[in-house]
KELORO-700725 format. One line per field, with one value per residue (C-alpha): y, x negated, z; residue number from 1. Coordinates in steps of 0.2 Angstrom, whole numbers, plus 2048, in hexadecimal, padded with zeros to 3 digits. Each point is the difference from the previous one (the first is absolute). Layout:
% residues N
v c(Y/...)
u c(X/...)
w c(Z/...)
lumse c(NUM/...)
% end
This chain:
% residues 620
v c(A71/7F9/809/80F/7FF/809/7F6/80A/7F9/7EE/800/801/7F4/810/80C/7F1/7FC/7EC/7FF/805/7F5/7F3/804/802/7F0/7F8/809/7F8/7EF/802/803/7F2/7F4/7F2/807/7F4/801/7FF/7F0/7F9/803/7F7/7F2/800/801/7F2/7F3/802/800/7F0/7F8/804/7F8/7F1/7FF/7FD/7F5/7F5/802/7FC/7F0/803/802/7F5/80B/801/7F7/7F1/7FF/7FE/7F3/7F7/7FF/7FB/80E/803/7F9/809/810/80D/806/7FC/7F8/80A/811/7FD/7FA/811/809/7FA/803/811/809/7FF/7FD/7FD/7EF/7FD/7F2/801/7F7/802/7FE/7F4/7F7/806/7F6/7FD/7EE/7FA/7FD/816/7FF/7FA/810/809/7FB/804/811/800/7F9/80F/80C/7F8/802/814/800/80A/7F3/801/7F7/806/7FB/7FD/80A/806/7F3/7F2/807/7F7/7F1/7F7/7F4/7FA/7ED/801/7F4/80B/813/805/804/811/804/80B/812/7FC/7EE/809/80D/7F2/7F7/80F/806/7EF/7FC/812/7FE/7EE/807/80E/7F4/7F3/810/805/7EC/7FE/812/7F6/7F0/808/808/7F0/7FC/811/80A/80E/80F/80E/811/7FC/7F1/803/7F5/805/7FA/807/7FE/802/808/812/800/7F4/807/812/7F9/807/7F1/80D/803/7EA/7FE/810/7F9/7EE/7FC/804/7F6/7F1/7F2/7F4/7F2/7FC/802/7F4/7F3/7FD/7EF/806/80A/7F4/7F5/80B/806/7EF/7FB/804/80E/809/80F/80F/811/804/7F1/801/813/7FB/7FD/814/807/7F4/808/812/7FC/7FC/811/80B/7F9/7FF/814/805/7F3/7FA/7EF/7F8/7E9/7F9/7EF/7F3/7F0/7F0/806/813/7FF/808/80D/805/7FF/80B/80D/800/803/80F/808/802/803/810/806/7FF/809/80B/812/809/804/804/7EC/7FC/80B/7F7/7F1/800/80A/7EF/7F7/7EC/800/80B/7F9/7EF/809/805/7EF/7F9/7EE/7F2/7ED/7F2/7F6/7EC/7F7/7F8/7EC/7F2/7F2/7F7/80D/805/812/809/80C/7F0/7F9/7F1/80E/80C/810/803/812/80C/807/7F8/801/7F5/7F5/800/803/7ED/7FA/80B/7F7/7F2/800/803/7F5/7F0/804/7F3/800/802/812/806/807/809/808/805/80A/809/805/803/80D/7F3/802/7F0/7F8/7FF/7F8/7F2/7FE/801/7EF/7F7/7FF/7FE/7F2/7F7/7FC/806/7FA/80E/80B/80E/80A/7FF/807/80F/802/801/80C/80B/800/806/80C/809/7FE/802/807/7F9/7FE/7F7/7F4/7FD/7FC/7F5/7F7/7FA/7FE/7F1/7FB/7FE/7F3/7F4/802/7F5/80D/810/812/80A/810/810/808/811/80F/803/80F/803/7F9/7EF/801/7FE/810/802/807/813/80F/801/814/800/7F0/7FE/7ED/7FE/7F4/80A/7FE/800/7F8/7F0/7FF/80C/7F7/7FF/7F8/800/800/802/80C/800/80E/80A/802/80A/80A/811/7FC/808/7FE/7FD/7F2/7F9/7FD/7F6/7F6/7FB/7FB/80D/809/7F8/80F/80C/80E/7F7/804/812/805/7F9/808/810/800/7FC/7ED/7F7/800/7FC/7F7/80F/7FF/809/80F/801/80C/7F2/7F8/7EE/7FB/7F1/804/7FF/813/803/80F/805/7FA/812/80A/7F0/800/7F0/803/804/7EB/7FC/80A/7F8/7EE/7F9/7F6/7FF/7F4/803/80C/802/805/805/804/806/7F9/7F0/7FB/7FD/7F7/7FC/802/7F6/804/7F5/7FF/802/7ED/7F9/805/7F7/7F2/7FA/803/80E/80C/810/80C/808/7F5/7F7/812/808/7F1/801/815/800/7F1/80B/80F/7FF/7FF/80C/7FB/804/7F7/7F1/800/803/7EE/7F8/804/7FC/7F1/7FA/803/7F6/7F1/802/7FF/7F1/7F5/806/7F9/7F0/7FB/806/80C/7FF/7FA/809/811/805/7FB/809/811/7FE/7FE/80D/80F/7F9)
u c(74E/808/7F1/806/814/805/80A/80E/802/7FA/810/80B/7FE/80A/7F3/7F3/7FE/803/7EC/7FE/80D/7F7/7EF/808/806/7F0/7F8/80A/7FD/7F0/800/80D/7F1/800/7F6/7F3/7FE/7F1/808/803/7EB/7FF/808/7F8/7ED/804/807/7F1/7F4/80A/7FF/7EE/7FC/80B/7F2/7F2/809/804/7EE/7F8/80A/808/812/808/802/810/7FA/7FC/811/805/7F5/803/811/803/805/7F1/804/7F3/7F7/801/7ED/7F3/805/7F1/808/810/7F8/7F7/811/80B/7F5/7F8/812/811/808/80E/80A/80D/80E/80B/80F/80E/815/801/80B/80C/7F4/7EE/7FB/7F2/7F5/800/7FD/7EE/7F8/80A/7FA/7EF/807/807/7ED/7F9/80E/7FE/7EB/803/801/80C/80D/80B/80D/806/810/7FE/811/7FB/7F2/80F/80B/7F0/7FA/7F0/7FD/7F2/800/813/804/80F/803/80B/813/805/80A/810/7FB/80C/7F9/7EC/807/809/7EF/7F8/807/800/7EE/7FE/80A/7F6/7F0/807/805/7F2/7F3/80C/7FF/7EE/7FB/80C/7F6/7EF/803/800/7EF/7F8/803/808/802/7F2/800/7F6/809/80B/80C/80B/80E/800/808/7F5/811/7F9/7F3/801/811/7F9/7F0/800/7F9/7F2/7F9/800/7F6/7F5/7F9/802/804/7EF/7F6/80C/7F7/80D/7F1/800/813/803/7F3/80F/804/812/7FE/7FB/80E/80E/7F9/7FD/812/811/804/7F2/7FD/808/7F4/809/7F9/7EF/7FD/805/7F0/7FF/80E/7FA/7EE/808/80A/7F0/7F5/810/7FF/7EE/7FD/80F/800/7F0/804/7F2/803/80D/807/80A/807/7F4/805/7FD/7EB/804/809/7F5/7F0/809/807/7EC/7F9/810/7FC/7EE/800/80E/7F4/7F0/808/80E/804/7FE/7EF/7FF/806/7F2/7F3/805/7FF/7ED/7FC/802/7F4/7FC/80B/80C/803/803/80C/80A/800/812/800/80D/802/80E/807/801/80D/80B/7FF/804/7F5/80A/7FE/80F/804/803/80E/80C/80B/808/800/807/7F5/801/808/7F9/814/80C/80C/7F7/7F7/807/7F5/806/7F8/7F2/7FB/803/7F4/7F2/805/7FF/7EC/7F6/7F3/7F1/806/806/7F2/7F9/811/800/7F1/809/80F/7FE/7F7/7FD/7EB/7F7/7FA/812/806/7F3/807/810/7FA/7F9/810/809/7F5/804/812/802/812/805/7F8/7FD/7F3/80E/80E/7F0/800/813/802/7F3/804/812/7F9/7F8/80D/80F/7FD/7FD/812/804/7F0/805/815/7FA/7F3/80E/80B/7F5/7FC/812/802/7F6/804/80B/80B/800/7FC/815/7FB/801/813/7FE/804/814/808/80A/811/7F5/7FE/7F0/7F7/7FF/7EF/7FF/7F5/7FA/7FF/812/808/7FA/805/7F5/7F0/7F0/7FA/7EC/7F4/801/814/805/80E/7FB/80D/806/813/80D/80D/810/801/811/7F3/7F3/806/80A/7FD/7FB/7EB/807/80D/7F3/7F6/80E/802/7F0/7FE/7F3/80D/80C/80D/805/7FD/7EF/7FD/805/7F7/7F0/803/801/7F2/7F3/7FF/806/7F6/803/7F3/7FF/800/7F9/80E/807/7FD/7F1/7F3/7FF/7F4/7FA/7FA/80A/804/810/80C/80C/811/805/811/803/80E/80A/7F9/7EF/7FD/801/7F2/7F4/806/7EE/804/810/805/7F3/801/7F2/805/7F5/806/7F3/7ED/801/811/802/80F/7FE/812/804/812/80C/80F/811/803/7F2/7FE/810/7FC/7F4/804/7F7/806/7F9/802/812/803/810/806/7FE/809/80F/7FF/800/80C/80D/7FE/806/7F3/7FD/7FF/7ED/7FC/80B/7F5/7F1/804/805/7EF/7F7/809/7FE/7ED/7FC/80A/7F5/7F1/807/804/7EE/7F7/80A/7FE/7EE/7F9/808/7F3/808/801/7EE/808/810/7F6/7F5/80E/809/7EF/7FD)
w c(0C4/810/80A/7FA/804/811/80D/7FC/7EF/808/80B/7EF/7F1/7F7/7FF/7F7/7F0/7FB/7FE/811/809/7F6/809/811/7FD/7FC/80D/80D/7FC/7FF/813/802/807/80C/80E/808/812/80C/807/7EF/7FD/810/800/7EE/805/810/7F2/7F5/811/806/7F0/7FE/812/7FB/7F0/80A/80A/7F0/7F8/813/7FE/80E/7FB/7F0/7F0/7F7/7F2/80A/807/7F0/7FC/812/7FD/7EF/7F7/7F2/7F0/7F3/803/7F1/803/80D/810/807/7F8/808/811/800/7FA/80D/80D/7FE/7F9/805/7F0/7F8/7F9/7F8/7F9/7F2/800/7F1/803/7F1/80C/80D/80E/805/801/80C/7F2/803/812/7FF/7F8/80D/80D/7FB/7FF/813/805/7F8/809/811/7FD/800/7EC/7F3/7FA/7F2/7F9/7EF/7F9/7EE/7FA/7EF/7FA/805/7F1/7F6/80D/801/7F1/80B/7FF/7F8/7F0/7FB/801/80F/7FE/7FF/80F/800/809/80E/802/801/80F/80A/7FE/807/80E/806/800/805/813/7FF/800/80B/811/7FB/803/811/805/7FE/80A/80E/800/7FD/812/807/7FC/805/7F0/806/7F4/7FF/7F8/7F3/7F8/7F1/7F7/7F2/7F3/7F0/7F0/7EF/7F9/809/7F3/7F3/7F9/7FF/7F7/7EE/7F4/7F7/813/804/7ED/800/814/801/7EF/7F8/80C/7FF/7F4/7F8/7FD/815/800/7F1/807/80F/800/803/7F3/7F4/805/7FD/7ED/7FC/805/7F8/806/802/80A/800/800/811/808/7F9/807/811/807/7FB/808/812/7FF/7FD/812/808/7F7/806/811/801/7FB/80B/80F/800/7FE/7F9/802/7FC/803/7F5/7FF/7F7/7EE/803/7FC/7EF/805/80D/7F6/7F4/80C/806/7F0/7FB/811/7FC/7EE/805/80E/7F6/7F2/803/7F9/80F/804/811/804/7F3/808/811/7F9/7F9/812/80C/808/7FD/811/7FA/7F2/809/80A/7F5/7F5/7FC/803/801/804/801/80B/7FC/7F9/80E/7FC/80C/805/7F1/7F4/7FE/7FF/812/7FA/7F8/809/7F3/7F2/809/806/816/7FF/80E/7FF/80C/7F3/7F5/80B/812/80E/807/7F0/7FE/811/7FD/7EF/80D/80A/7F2/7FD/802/80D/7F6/7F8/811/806/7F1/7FE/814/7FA/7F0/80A/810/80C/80C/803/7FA/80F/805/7F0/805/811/7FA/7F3/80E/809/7ED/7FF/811/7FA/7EC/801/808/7F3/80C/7F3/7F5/80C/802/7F0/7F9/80F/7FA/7F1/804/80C/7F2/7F5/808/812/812/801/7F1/805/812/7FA/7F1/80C/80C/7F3/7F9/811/807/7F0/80A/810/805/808/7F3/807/7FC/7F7/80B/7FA/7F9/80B/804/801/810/7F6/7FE/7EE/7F8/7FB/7EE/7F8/7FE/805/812/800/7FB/807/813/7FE/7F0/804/7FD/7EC/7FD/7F4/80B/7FE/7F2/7F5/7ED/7F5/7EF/800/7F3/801/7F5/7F5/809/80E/7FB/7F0/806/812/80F/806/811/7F8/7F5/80F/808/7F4/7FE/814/801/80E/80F/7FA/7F3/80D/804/7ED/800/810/7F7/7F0/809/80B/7F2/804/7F2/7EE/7ED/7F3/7F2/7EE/7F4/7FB/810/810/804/7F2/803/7F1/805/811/812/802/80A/802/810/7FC/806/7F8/7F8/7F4/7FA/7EE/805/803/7F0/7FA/80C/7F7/7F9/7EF/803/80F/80D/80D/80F/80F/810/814/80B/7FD/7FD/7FC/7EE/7F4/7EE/7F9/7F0/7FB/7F6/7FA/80E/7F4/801/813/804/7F4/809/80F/809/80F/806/810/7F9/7F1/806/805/7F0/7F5/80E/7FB/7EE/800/807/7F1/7F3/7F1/7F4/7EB/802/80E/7F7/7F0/80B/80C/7EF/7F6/811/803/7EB/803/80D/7FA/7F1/806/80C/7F1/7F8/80F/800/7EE/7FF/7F2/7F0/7F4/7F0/80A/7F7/7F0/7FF/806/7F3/7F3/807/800/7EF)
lumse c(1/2/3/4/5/6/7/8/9/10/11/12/13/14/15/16/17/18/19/20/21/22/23/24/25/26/27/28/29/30/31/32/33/34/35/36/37/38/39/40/41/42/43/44/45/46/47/48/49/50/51/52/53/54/55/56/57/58/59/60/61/62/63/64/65/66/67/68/69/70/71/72/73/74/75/76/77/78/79/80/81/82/83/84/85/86/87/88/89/90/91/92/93/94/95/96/97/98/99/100/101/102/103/104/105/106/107/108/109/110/111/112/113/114/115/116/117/118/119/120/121/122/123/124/125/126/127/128/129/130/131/132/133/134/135/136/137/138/139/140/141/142/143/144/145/146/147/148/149/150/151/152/153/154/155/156/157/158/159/160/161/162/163/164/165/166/167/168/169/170/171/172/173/174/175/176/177/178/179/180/181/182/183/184/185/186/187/188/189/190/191/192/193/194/195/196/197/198/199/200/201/202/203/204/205/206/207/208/209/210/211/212/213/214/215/216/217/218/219/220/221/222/223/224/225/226/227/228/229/230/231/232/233/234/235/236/237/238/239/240/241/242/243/244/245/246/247/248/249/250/251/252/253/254/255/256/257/258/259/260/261/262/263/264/265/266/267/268/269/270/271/272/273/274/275/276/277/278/279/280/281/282/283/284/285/286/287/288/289/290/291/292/293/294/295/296/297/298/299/300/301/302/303/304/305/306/307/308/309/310/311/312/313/314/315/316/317/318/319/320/321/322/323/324/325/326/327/328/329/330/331/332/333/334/335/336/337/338/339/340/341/342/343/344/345/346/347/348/349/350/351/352/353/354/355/356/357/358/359/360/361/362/363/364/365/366/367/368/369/370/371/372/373/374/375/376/377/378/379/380/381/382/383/384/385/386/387/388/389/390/391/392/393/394/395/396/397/398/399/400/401/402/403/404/405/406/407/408/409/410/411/412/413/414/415/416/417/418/419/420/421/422/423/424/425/426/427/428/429/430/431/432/433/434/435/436/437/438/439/440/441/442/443/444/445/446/447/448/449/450/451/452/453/454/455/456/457/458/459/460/461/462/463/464/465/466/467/468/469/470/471/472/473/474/475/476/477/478/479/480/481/482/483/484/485/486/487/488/489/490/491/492/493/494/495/496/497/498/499/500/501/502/503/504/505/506/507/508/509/510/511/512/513/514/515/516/517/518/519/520/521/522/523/524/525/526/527/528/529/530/531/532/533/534/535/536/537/538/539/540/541/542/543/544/545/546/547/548/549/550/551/552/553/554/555/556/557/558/559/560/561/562/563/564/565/566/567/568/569/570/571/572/573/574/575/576/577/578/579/580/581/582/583/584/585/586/587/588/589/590/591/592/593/594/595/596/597/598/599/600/601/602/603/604/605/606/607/608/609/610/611/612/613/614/615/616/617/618/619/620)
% end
């Protein structure tokens, strides 16, 4: 027994059997406890008292609830449950909301932003706001309201997606806390916000345990009565089983964050009542009947109160129409990215700025801070001269604040305002080093000239690279090439200190299964890159915080071809014109070079329609 060992024998693991070092072991973690101290208790029970006092202010009338801020502003679609339950909820209890949002695409749209900024209402309220990244139930995607089953997505294609939406929702939470000070919502103790991904825990769920406490009190008759459901079995190509059980995996999301987090509402787009009825009904089935019995004994314990506080409740958000009815997130066909690569921030403001008069007010309420009985001055004045369409300059600039950072917002702003002057604002040069040329963009705590990189300005592209760069290369080269660095020494003064990062993959030093984990570039080797190489042609790069390059690497040919140049590329043809070539390196440009002329002629004549043929003849 360890009670029994003398500290002699403790100070060597020689003298101890195995079945003793076990114990010792277990031993100490056991006392390997957060410690909570007086001031945490403290700051505690004052949040609880200040929350409790704001309660009686509500119920006395004298202070607007949270649930009639929502209402006031626009943003209650359908309540799951009683308006009168959740009234009570929000009001007595601090609890927690969440938003789910899958990388099914590598951007969100604005259609996402509306149920976000719900979400940032409840943050800046003094509530537990999360956003969770949908990483593992993506892989399946949402047959809510869809006619045809999703594509499946290559894995590298499902990362990239991912860690792009995750440094999106990342800077838009940094831009919101920014603006929110603006209007007197500066940060307490007591408010929490958080971005998670449902990989943590849905890809360590064994099937049996997701059946034996979900599964059994899931009913296929309220799940086959969907009308989406109907649809897609009615229709030729069905639905798959994947599909059907993902109002399952989306309610084990909400039961796993609602025992561990307390989050207890959650908030979805126009098309998300479904899910959320049936995350409701998983949630309560789970707590009402689950194996162990000390959360069952706590259960049938609770008061009528208690039991409302701890109720799981949801609602949505409305659809986003104009006055014409045309759905808000279209733009002629095409979807209004909240990625600057994909919709520019010029063009982003300039879709607010073509709405008509009779939405702009209501979307003044939906995506702005602004306090209401501002938004009607700001429409008297609108009103006076609608030309000048000054609630709709408001609301672009906004919009972009939120989005893309004050920064952004203000440039953009003059940048469409300087098209109708009749003398245009020049653009500010960029900073010049003392030699006159223009800074290029690197990292501030290794380049002295570098301009400062945060969630307001952090560069995020998706480049290509040519092949020669990145396989057998230095970290320090590959950043380089990739502009991510003004100099190779830049690079190797980063790589050294810890600063520069590397998307993992599963088999490497790192695991990268489809959620944004990075690893320190450190004591990197010119083979080591191309075990962090995702599917094959993508690789993910990271300097410092924000800074973050999606790599997608071709072919030295088909880089030429079409004319592309990197940092170093010019350099590096100039080099290995001048040696002589090896027989592998010959057969290695001449299979390249063969492949990629190939697939050009494939995608100029178009798919070859007895392709299917011959490779049926030939399996046969």
């Amino acid at each position: 027994m360890i009670s029994k060992l003398s500290p002699s024998l403790l100070q060597s693991s020689s003298f101890i059997c195995p079945s003793c070092i076990r114990r010792i072991r277990l031993l100490g973690l056991a006392y390997q406890k957060r410690f909570i101290t007086e001031n945490y208790l403290r700051k505690t029970l004052e949040a609880k008292l200040q929350w409790a006092r704001q309660a009686t202010e509500i119920k006395a009338g004298r202070k607007e609830g949270m649930l009639d801020t929502l209402e006031k502003r626009g943003y209650i679609n359908q309540i799951v449950g009683s308006r009168d339950d959740l009234d009570k909820l929000l009001t007595e209890k601090r609890v927690g909301i969440y938003c789910g949002v899958d990388p099914t695409a590598p951007s969100m749209h604005i259609g996402h932003l509306l149920p976000l900024m719900v979400l940032y209402w409840f943050y800046i309220k003094g509530f537990h706001a999360c956003s969770l990244l949908g990483g593992a139930t993506a892989q399946i995607g949402d047959p809510s309201w869809r006619t045809t089953s999703r594509e499946v997505q290559h894995s590298s294609v499902r990362k990239t997606n991912m860690l792009k939406i995750h440094f999106q929702l990342k800077g838009m939470w940094a831009h919101v806390e920014d603006r929110a000070r603006d209007f007197g919502y500066n940060w307490e103790w007591a408010w929490r916000r958080e971005l998670t991904n449902n990989n943590a825990w849905l890809n360590k769920l064994p099937a049996i345990e997701l059946l034996k406490l979900a599964g059994r009190g899931t009913r296929l008759g309220p799940m086959l009565g969907r009308d989406t459901v109907k649809d897609r079995i009615k229709s030729k190509e069905g639905m798959s089983f994947a599909e059907f059980t993902y109002p399952l995996l989306q309610a084990w999301d909400w039961w796993h964050m609602y025992s561990t987090k307390d989050i207890q509402i959650q908030v979805g787009g126009s098309d998300q009542f479904g899910n959320i009825l049936a995350g409701i009904h998983t949630i309560d089935y789970i707590r009402f009947n689950h194996y162990d019995p000390e959360l069952l004994q706590d259960e049938k314990k609770m008061s009528q109160r208690e039991a409302l506080l701890k109720k799981p409740m949801g609602f949505t958000v409305p659809l986003l129409t104009k006055a014409s009815g045309e759905k808000f997130s279209k733009s002629a066909g095409s979807a209004i990215w909240l990625d600057r690569e994909m919709t520019s921030a010029f063009d982003l403001y300039q879709f607010f700025l073509r709405m008509a008069d009779a939405d702009v007010h209501r979307y003044l309420k939906l995506f702005t801070f602004e306090p209401l009985e501002v938004l009607e001055e700001l429409m008297e004045e609108h009103n006076k001269d609608p030309s000048k369409r000054v609630a709709q300059h408001k609301l672009a600039k906004e919009v972009l604040i939120i989005v893309h950072g004050r920064q952004v917002a203000k440039e953009t702003e003059e940048q469409h305002r300087s098209l109708f002057r009749k003398t245009p604002i020049p653009y500010p040069p960029m900073p010049a080093q003392e030699d006159g040329k223009r800074t290029p963009h690197g990292n501030r705590a290794f380049n002295e000239n570098a301009p400062m990189v945060d969630a307001n300005s952090a560069p995020f592209h998706s480049i290509e690279l040519p092949k020669s760069l990145v396989y057998n290369q230095l970290m320090e080269r590959v950043l380089f090439f990739a502009g991510m660095v003004a100099s190779r020494s830049e690079g190797h003064r980063m790589v050294a200190k810890g600063g520069a990062y590397v998307g993992a993959r599963p088999g490497a030093t790192g695991t990268m299964s489809d959620q944004v984990d990075w690893s320190p570039a450190t004591n990197w080797q010119p083979k080591d890159t191309e075990n962090y190489i995702i599917g094959g042609d993508t690789l993910l790069l990271r300097v410092g915080k924000w800074k973050v390059k999606i790599i997608k690497i071709i072919s030295d040919e088909e880089f030429d071809e079409r004319g592309l140049n990197a940092p170093g590329w010019e350099e590096w043809k100039e080099r290995k014109a001048e040696e002589p070539l090896t027989e592998e390196v010959k057969n290695m440009r001449m299979w390249s070079q063969k492949n990629y002329t190939k697939k050009a002629l494939l995608h100029q004549r178009g798919p070859d329609p007895d392709a299917d043929i011959v490779r049926a003849q030939s399996s046969q």
